[in-house]
C-alpha positions in Angstrom: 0.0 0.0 0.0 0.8 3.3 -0.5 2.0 5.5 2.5 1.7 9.2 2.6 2.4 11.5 5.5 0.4 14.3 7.2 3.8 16.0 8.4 7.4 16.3 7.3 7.9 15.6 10.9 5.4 12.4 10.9 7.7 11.4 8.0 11.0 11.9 9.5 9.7 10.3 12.6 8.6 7.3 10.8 11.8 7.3 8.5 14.7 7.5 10.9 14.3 5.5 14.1 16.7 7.8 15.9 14.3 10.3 15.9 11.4 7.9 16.9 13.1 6.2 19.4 14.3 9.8 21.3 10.1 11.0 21.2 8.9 7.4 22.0 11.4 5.1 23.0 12.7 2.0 21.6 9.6 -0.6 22.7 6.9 1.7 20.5 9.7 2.6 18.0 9.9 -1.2 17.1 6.3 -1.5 17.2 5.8 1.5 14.9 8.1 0.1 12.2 6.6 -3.4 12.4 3.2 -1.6 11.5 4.6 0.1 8.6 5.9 -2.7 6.8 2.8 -4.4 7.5 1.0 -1.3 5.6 3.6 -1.3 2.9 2.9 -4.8 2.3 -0.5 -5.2 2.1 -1.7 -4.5 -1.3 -5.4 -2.6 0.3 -6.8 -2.2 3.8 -8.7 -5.6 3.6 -5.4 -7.4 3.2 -4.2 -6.6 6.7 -5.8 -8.7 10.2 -9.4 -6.7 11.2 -7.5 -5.9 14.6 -4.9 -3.7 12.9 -7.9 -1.3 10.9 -10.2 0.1 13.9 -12.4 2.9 12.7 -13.5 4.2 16.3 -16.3 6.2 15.2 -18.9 4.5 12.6 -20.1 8.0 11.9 -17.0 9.6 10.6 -15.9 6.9 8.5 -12.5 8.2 7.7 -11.2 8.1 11.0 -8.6 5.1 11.3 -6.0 4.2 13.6 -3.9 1.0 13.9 -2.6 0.0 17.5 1.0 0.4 18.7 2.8 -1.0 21.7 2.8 1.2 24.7 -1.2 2.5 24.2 -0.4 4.3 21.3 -1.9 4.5 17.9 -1.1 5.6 14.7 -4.0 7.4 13.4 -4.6 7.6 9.2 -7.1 8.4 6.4 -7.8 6.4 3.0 -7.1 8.4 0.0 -8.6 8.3 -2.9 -10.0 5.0 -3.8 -12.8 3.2 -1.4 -14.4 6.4 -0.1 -18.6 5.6 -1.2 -20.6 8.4 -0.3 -24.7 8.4 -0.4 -26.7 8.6 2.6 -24.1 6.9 4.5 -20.9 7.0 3.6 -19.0 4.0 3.6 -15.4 2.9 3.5 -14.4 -0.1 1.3 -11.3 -1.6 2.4 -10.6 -4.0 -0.6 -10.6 -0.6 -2.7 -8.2 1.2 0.0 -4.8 1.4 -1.7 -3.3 4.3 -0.5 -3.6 6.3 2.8 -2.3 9.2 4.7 -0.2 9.0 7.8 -1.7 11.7 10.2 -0.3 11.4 14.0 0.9 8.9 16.7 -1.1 9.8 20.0 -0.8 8.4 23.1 -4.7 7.0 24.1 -5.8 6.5 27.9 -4.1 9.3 29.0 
């Protein structure tokens, strides 16, 4: 899939683990990586386990986070393809082939 990122610092904080590790630390470092080759390698949103694509909110259907160790999340949007709108609008994951990066945020704080 095809990764895009809200911030040039969401980028360089995904890109260099340096810069990850000193703003979260090594164990969600690792855990951040792992979930962005499992993004890169999925082909669409459907490809990847239902537990890694929670949409929190059914009434804002372009909300999306997957977990991260440490009760973080790493929060995204599709793009382009998969967004159906109508009187409900409705995300199709097997049509989800690119989405944007938007924040890590710690959750239960």
């Amino acid at each position: 899939m095809d990764l895009s990122f809200e911030t040039i610092a969401l980028r360089k904080i995904c890109s260099i683990t340096r810069y990850a590790e000193k703003k979260y630390g090594i164990y969600v470092t690792r855990s951040l990586h792992t979930r962005l080759e499992d993004l890169r390698a999925a082909n669409t949103l459907d490809d990847l386990p239902a537990e890694l694509v929670v949409n929190p909110d059914p009434n804002d259907p372009l909300n999306f986070h997957t977990p991260l160790k440490g009760d973080y999340i790493l929060k995204f949007q599709p793009q382009k393809l998969g967004i159906h709108t109508g009187d409900s609008s409705v995300v199709v994951l097997s049509e989800v082939y690119r989405i944007k990066l938007l924040a890590i945020e710690k959750i239960n704080d």
